[in-house]
Steps between C-alpha positions, in 0.01 A plus 500: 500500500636757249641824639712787341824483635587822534492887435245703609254245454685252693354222670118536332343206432402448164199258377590204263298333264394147652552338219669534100817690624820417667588788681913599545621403875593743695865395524539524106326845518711643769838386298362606152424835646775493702745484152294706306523783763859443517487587097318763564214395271201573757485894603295665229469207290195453278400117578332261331368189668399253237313155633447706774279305702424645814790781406737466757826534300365849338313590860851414682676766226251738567580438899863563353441836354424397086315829330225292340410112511262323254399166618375243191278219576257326316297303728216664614520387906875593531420830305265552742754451788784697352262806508403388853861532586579785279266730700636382860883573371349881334371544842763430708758726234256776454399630151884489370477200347283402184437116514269382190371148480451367152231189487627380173741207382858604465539504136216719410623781755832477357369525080322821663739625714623894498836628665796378644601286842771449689449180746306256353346166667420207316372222734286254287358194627755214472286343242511736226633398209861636396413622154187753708775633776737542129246720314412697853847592486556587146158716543668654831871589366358804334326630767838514754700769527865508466623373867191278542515180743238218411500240762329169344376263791490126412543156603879369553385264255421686253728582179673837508277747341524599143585827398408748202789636343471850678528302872766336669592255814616719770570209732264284710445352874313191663326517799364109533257425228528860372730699338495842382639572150616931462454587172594819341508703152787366296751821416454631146861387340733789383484592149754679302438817332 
């Protein structure tokens, strides 16, 4: 069973796709969110959820307080979910939250994409291949604003993720057979006049 954690939607169940996804446990959820409120990088911030699956990192945000949350997922049956899901979280938060599900793969959304964000989450099956999860990023880094957090979710086995020149390591944490890379925008260097 998948539940948000907390906020004002704390404690509804969500639905999960019964099969083609690998939702985040709860314990990883609670002490992702748990550091990324500590940053300060939920209130207000514009989300996006990409591999969403059922949506439950973006959905726990909005439970958090995030502005705006677009959830990305290609498959048609988890799409289906996440907007499932969506619609129970908008209900229990009231109309102050805009929650759009995109049914398309990650890389077309992000070739299309408009605007800025400021929490990103990038939990891909553990199967996709490294160079896919390299150009999502390079296609993401101009869509992040300044003091944006991208958490990358992938197996403890898996390499360390490789970055575009505009993004950097931030630092990283294993929970069992996951851990949780925190990416950021790499600081433009100092020029002299």
């Amino acid at each position: 069973m998948t539940r948000i954690i907390s906020g004002r939607a704390g404690s509804l169940t969500l639905d999960v796709p019964t099969a083609g996804t690998r939702p985040t446990s709860d314990r990883v959820r609670e002490s992702l969110f748990g550091a990324l409120e500590a940053a300060g990088a939920v209130r207000d911030a514009a989300v996006l959820d990409l591999y969403a699956g059922s949506g439950a990192l973006g959905l726990e945000a909005a439970s958090r307080g995030a502005a705006s949350i677009v959830l990305v997922e290609r498959a048609a049956p988890a799409a289906a979910i996440a907007k499932r899901n969506a619609a129970k979280v908008e209900r229990a938060l009231g109309a102050s939250h805009a929650v759009r599900v995109e049914a398309t793969s990650v890389l077309t959304f992000l070739r299309r994409a408009a605007g800025t964000y400021d929490l990103v989450f990038i939990d891909p099956p553990y199967d996709l291949a490294d160079d896919e999860l390299a150009e999502a990023l390079g296609l993401l880094a101009p869509r992040l604003s300044p003091q944006a957090i991208v958490i990358v979710e992938r197996d403890a086995r898996s390499a360390e993720p490789a970055l575009p020149a505009g993004l950097e390591h931030l630092r990283h944490r294993s929970y069992g057979d996951t851990v949780l890379w925190w990416v950021g925008p790499r600081e433009a260097p100092l020029t002299a006049d």
